[in-house]
Backbone as ProteinMPNN parsed JSONL, in Angstrom:
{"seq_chain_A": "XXXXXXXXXXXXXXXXXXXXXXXXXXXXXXXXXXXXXXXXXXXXXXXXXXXXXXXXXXXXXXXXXXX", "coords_chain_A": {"N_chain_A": [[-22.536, -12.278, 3.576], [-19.712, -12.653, 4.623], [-17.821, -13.47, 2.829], [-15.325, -13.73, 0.753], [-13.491, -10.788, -0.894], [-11.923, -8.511, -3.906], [-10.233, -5.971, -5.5], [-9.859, -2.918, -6.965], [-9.021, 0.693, -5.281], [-9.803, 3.653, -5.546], [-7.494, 3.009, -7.41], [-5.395, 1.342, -5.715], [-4.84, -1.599, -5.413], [-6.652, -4.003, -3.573], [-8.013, -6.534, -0.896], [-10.426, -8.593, 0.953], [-12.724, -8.961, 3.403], [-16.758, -9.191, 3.132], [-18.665, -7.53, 4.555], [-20.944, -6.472, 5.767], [-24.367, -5.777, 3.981], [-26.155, -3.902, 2.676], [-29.257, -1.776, 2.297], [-29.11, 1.793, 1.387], [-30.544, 3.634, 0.712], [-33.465, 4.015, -1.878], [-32.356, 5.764, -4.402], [-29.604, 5.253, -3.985], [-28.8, 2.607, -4.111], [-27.939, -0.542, -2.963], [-25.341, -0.627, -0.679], [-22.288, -2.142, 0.313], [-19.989, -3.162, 3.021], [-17.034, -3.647, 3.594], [-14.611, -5.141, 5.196], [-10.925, -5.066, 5.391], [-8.201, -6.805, 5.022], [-5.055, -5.32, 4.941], [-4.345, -2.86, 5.834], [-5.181, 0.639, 4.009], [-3.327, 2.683, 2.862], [-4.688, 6.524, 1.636], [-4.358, 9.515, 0.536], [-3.401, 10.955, 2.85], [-4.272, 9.517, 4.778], [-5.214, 6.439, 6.781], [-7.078, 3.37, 6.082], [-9.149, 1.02, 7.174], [-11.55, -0.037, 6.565], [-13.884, -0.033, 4.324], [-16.519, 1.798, 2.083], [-18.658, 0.39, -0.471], [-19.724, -0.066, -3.873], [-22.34, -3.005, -5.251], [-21.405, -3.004, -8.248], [-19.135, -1.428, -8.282], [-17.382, -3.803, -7.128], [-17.222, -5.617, -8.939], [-17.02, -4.588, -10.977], [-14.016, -3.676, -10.032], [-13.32, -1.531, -9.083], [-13.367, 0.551, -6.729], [-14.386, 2.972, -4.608], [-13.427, 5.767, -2.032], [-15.854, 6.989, 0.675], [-16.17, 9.848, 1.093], [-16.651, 11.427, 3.742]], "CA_chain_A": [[-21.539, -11.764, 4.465], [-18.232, -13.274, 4.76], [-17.354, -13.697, 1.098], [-14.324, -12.702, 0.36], [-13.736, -9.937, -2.176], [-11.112, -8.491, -4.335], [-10.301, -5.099, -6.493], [-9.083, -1.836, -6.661], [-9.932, 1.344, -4.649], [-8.559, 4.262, -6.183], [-5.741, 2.551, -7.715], [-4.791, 0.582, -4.756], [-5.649, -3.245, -4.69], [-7.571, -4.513, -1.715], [-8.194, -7.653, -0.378], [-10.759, -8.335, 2.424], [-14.531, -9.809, 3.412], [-17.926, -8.568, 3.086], [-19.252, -7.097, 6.434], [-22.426, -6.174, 5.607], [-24.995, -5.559, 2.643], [-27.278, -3.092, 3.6], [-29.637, -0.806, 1.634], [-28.828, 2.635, 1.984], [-31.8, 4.614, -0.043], [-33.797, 3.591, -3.111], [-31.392, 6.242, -4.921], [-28.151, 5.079, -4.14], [-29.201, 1.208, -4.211], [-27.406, -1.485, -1.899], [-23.971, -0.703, -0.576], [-21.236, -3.158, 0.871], [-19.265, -2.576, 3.907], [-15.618, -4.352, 3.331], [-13.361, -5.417, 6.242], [-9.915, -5.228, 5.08], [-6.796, -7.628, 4.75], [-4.492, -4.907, 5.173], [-4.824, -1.26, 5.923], [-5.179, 1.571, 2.446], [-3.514, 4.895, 2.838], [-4.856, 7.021, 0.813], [-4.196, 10.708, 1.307], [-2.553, 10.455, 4.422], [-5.566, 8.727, 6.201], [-5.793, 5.065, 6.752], [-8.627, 2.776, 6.023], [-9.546, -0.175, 7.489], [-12.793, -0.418, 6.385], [-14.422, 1.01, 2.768], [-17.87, 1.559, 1.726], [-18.878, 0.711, -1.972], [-21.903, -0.799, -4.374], [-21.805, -4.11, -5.737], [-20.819, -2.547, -9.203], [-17.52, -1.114, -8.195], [-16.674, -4.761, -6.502], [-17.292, -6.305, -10.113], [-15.428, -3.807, -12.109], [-12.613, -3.696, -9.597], [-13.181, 0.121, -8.9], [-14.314, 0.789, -5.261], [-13.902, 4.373, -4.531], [-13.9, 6.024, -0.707], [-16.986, 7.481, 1.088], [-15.943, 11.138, 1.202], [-17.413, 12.074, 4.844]], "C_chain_A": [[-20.435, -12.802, 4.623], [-17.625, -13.568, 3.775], [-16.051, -13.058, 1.128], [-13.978, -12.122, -1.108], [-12.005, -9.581, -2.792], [-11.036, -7.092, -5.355], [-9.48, -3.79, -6.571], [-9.579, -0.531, -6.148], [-8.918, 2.552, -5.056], [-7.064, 4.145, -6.591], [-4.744, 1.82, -7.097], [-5.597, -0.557, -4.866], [-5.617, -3.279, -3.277], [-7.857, -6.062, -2.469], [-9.069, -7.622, 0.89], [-12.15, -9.429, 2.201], [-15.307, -8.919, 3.378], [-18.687, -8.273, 4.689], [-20.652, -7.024, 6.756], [-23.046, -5.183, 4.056], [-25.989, -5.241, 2.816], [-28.052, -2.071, 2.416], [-30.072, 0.372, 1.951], [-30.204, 3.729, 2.275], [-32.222, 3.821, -1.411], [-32.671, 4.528, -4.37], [-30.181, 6.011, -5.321], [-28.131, 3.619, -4.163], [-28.467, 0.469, -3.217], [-26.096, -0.773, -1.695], [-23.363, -1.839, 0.359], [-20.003, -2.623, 2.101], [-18.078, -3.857, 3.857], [-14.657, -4.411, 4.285], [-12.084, -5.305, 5.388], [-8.665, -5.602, 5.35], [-5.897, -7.006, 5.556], [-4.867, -3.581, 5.026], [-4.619, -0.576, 4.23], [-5.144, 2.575, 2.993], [-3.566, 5.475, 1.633], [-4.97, 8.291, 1.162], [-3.911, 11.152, 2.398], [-3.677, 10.147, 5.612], [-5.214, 7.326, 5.705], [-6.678, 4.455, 6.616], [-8.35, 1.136, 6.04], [-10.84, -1.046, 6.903], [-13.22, 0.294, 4.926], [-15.444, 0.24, 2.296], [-17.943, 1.299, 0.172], [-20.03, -0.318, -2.521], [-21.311, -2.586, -5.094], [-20.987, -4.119, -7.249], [-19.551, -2.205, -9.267], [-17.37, -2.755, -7.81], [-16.59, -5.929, -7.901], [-16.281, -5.716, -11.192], [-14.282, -3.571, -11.314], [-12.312, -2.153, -9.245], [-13.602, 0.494, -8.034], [-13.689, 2.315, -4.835], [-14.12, 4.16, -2.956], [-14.785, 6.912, -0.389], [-16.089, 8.519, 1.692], [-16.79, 11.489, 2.268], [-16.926, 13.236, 5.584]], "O_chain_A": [[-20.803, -13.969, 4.761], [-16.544, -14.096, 4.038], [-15.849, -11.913, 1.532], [-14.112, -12.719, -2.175], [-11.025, -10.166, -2.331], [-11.962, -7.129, -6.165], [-8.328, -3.82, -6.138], [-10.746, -0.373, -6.506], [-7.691, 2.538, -4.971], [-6.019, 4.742, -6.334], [-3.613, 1.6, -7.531], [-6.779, -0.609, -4.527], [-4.967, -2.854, -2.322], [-7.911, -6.539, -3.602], [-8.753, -6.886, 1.825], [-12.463, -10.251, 1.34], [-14.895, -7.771, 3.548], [-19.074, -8.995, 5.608], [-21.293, -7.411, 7.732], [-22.482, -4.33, 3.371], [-26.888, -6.027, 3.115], [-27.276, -1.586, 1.594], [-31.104, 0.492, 2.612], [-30.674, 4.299, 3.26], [-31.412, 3.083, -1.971], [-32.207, 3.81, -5.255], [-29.643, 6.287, -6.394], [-26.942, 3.321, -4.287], [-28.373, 1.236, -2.259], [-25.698, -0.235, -2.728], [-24.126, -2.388, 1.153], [-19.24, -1.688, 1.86], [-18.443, -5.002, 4.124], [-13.744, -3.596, 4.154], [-12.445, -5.579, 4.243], [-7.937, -4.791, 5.922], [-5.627, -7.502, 6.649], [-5.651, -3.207, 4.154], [-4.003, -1.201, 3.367], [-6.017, 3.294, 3.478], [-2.824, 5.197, 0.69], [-5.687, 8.47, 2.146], [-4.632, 12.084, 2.753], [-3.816, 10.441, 6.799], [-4.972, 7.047, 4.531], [-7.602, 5.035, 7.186], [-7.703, 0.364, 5.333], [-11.029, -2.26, 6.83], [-12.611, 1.322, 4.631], [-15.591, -0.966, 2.097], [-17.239, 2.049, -0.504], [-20.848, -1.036, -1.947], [-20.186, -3.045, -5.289], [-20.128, -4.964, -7.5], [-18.826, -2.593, -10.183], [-17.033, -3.127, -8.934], [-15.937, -6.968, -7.806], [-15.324, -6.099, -11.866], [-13.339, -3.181, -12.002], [-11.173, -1.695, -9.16], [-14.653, 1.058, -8.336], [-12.48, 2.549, -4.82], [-14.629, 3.166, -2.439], [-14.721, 7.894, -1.128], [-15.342, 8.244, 2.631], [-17.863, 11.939, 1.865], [-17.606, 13.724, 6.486]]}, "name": "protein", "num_of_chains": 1, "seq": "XXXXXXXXXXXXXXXXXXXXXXXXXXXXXXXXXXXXXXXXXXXXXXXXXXXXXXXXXXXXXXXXXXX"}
């Protein structure tokens, strides 16, 4: 936790820290909860915060948790 990270989230670079590294389900394996630098609008919502696996944060591809 506190690491700071780096990548892209649908096509938008981010910048931010690691919040927490929690395991969700044996299915969906660990996910990462990401504070963020500066806000990401994406579809006319804001995001402060974005969920993703340690895989997206390596390839630079962090998608958003569709809720």
């Amino acid at each position: 936790m506190g690491d700071r990270v780096h990548g892209f989230c649908n096509n938008i670079p981010f910048r931010g820290s690691i919040a927490n590294d929690s395991l969700v389900n044996e299915d969906t394996g660990p996910e990462i909860t990401i504070f963020l630098d500066l806000p990401i609008k994406h579809e006319d919502k804001i995001y402060t915060i974005i969920k993703t696996t340690h895989e997206h944060i390596l390839k630079s591809g962090a998608k958003f948790n569709k809720k």
